[in-house]
SETIFI-361647 format. One record per atom (N, C-alpha, C, O): residue number from 0; residue in one letter; chain; x, y, z. Coordinates in steps of 0.2 Angstrom, whole numbers. Atoms other than C-alpha are relative to their C-alpha. Layout:
BEGIN
     i   aa   ch      c1      c2      c3
   NUM    a    A       X       Y       Z
...
end
This chain:
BEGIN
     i   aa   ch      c1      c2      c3
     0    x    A       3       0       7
     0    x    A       8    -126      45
     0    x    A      -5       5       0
     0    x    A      -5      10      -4
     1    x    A       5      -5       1
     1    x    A      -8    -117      49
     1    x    A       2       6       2
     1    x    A      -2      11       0
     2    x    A       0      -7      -2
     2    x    A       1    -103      58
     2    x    A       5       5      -7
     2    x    A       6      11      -6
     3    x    A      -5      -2       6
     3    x    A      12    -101      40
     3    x    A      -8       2      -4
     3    x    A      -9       7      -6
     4    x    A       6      -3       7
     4    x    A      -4    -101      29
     4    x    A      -4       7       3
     4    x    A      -5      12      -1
     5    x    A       5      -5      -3
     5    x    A     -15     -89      42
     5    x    A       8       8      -1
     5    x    A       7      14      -4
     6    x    A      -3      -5       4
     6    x    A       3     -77      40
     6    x    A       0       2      -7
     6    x    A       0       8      -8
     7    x    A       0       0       7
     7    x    A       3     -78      22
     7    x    A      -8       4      -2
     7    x    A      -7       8      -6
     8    x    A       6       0       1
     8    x    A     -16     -74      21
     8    x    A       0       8       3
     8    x    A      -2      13       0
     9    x    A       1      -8      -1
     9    x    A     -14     -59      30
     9    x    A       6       3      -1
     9    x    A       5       9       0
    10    x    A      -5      -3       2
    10    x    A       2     -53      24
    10    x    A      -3       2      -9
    10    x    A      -1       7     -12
    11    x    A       2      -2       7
    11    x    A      -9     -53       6
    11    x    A      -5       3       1
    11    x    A      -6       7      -3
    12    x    A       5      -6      -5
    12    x    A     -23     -43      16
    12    x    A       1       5      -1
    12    x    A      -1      10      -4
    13    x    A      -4      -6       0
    13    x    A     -12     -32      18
    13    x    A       0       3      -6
    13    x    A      -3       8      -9
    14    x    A      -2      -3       6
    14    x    A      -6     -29       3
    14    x    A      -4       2      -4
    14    x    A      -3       7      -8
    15    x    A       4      -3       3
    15    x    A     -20     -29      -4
    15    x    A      -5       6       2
    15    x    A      -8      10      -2
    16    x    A       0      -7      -5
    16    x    A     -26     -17       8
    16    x    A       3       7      -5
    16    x    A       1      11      -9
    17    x    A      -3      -6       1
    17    x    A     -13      -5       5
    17    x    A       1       2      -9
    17    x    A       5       6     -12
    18    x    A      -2      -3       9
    18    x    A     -14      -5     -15
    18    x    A      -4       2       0
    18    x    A      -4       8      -3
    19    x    A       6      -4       2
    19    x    A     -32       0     -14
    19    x    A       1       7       2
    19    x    A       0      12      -2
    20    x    A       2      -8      -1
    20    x    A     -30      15      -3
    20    x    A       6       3      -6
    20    x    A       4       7     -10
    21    x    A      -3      -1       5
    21    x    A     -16      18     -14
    21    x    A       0       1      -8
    21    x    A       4       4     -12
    22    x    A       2      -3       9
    22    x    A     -25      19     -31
    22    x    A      -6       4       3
    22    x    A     -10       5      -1
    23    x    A       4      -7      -3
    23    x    A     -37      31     -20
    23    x    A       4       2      -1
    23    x    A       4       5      -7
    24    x    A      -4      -8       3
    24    x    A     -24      41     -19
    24    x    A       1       2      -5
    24    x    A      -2       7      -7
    25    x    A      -2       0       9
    25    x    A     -18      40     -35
    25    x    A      -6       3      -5
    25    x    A      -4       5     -11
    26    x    A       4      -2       3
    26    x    A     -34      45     -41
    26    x    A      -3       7       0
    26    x    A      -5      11      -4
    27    x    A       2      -6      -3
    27    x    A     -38      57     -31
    27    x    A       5       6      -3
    27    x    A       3      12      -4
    28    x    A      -5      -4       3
    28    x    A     -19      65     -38
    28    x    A      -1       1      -6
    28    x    A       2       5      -9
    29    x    A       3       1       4
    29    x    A     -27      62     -52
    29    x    A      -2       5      -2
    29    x    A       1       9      -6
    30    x    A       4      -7       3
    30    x    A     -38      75     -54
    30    x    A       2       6       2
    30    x    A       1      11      -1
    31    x    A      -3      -4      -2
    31    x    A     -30      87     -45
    31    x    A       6       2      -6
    31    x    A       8       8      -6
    32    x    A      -6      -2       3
    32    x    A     -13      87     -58
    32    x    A      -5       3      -6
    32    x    A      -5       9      -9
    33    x    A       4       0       6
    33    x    A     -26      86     -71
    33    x    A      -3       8      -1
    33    x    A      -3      11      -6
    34    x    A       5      -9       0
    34    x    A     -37     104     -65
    34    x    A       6       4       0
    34    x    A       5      10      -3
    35    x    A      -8      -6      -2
    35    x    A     -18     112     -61
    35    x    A       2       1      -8
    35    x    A       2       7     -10
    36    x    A      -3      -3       6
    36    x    A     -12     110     -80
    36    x    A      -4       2      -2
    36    x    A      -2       7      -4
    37    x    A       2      -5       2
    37    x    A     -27     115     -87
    37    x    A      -2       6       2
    37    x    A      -5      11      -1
    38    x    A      -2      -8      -4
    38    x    A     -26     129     -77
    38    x    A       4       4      -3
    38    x    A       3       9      -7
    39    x    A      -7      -3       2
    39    x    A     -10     132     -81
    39    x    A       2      -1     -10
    39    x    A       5       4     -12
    40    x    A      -2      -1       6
    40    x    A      -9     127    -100
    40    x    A      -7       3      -3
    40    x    A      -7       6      -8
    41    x    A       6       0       5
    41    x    A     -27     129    -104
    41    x    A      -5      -6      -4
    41    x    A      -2     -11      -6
    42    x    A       2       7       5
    42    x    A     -40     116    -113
    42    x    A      -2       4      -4
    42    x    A      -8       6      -4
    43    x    A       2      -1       5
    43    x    A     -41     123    -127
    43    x    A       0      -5      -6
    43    x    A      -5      -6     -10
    44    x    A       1       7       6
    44    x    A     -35     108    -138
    44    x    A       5      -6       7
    44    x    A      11      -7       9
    45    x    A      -1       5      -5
    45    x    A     -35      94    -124
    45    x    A       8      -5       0
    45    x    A      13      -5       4
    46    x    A      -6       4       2
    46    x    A     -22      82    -133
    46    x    A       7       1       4
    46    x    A       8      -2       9
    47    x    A      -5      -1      -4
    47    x    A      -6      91    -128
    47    x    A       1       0       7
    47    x    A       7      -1      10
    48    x    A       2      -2      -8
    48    x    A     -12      95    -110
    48    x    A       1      -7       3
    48    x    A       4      -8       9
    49    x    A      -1       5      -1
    49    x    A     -13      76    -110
    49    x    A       5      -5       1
    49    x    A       6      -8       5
    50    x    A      -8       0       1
    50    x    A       3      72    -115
    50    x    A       5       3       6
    50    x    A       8      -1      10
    51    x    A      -3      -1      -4
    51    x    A      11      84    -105
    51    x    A      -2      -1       7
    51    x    A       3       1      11
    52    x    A       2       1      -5
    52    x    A       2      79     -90
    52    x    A       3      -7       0
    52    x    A       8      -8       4
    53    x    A      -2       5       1
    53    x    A       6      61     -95
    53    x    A       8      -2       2
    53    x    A       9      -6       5
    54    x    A      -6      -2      -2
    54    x    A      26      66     -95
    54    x    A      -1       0       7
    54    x    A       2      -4      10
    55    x    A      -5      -3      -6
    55    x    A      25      74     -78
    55    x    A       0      -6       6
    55    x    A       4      -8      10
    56    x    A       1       5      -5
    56    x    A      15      60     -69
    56    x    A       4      -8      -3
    56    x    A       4     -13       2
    57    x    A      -6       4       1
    57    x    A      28      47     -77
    57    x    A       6       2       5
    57    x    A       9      -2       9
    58    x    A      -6      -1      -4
    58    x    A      43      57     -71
    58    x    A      -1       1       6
    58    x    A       4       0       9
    59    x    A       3       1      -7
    59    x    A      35      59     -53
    59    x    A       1      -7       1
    59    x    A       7      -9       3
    60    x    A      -1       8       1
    60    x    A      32      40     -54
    60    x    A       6      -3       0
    60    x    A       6      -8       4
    61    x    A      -7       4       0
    61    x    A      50      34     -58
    61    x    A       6       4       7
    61    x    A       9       1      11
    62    x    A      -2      -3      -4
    62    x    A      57      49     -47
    62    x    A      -1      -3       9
    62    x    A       3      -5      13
    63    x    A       1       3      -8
    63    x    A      48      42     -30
    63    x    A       1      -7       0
    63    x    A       2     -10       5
    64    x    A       1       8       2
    64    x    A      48      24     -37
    64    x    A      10      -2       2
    64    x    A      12      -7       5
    65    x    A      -7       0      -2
    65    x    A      68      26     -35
    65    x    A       3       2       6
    65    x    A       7      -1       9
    66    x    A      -2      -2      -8
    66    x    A      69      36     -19
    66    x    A      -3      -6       6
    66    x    A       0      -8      10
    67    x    A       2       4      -1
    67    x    A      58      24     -12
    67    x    A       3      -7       2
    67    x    A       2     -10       7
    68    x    A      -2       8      -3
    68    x    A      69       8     -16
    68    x    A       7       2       3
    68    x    A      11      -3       5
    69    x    A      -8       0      -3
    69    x    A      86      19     -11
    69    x    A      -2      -2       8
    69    x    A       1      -7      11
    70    x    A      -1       0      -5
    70    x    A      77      20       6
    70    x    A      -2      -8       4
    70    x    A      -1     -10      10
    71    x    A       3       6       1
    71    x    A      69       2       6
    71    x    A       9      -4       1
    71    x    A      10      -8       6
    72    x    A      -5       3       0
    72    x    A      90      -5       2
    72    x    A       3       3       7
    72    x    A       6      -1      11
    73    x    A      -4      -3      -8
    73    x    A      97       6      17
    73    x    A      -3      -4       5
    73    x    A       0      -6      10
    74    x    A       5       6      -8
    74    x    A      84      -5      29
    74    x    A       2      -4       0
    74    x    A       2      -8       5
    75    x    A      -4       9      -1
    75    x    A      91     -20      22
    75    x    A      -8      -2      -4
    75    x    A      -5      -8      -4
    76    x    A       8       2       4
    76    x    A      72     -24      12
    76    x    A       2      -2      -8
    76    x    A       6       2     -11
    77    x    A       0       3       4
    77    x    A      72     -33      -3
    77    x    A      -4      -1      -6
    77    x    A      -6      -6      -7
    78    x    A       4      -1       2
    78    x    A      63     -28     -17
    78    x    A      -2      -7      -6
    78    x    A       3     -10      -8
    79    x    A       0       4       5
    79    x    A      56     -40     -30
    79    x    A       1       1      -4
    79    x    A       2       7      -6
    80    x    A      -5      -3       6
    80    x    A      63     -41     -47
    80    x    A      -7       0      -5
    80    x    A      -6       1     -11
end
């Protein structure tokens, strides 16, 4: 029983672990897509730039979020629903 809870305990450690570094990262990709389009589109009128920024980092996001769970099902891994 305690060797179930002390797993459980640190399997949630983890995970919480690895979401933090990962909305680091996430933040950090953040600003960098954000400096690239206004580079590339301009701020002239923020809104748009916004928008298409919002597009690209959605289809990135469903893009890896898919490749992801094809290579997660080939291992035999289990995603939650």
């Amino acid at each position: 029983m305690a060797n179930e809870v002390t797993k459980l305990v640190m399997e949630t450690i983890l995970g919480l672990i690895t979401t933090a570094f990962a909305f680091v990262a996430g933040l950090a990709w953040n600003d960098a897509i954000q400096k690239l389009i206004a580079t590339i589109i301009g701020t002239g009128d923020a809104l748009p730039s916004l928008f298409i920024y919002a597009i690209i980092v959605t289809i990135v996001a469903v893009v890896v979020t898919v490749l992801l769970a094809r290579v997660a099902g080939k291992m035999g891994i289990e995603l939650g629903e």
